[in-house]
N, C-alpha and C positions, 0 to 999 in steps of 0.2 A: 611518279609521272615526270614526263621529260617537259621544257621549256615552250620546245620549238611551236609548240600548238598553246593558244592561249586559253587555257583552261580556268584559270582564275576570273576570265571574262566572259566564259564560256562554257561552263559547267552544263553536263545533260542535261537537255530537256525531259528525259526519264525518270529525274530525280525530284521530284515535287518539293522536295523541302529547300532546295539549293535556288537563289537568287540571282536570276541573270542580269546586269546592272545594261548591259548594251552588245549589239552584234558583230563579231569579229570582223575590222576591217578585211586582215589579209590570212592566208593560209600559206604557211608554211611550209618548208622543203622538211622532208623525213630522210630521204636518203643517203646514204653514205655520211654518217656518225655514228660517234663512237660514243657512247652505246647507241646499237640502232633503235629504232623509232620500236615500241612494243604495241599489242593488239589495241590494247587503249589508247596511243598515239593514234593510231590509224582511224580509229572509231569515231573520235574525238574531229578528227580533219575532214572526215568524211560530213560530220552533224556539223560543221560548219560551211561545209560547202553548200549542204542542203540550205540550212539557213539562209544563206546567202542570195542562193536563188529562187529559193521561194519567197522573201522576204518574211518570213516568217522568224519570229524567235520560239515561241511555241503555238504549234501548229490548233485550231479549233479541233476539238471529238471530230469532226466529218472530214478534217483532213490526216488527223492523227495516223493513221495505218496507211496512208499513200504516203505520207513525211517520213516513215520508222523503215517502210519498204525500201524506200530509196536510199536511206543513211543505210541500211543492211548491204544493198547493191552495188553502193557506192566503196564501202568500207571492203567488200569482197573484190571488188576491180581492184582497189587499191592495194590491197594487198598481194594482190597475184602480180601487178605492177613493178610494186617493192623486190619480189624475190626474183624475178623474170630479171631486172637489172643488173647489167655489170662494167664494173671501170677496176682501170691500174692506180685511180687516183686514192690517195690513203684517206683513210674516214676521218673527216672534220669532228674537231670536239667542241660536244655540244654545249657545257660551260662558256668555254671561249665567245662562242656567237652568239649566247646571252650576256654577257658580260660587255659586247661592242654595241648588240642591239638598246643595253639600255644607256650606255656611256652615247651612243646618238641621238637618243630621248632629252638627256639630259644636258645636250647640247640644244636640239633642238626647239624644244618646250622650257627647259631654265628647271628641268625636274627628270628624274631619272620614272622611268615605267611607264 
């Protein structure tokens, strides 16, 4: 799994056993890197967007299947999105802009992550 999406703090809400500690500030650009963004990138960005606007981190039984509907709808735009785009600009690597994002953490906060 790639960086750009915070997964470590944002593990599926699908996965019962996995502990969400808090809801993703921001969401992340997927496109044009190297390696590009995979279905689970996409999945992942999508369930935090939903999160985000639902305020929801995991949704009650009577909202669950309007919350999964939309991460699905969401994650299907986004990916028709992703392939629909094009630039001459050469794909950023994605190492690299983990490596600045936490080197700014850890200026910023006095601790890197």
């Amino acid at each position: 799994m790639h960086a750009p999406v915070c997964r470590d703090r944002c593990a599926s809400a699908r996965e019962p056993s996995v502990e969400v500690a808090s809801m993703c500030r921001n969401i992340r650009a997927l496109y044009n890197f190297e390696p590009p963004a995979t279905a689970d990138d996409v999945q992942a960005a999508a369930l935090q967007f939903v999160r985000k606007i639902s305020g929801f981190t995991r949704p009650s039984a009577a909202n669950a299947a309007a919350f999964d509907r939309a991460v699905d709808e969401i994650s299907r735009s986004a990916s028709t999105l992703l392939a629909s785009l094009v630039t001459n600009a050469a794909p950023h690597d994605r190492d690299a802009w983990v490596a600045k994002a936490k080197a700014r953490a850890a200026e910023r906060y006095g601790r890197a992550g």
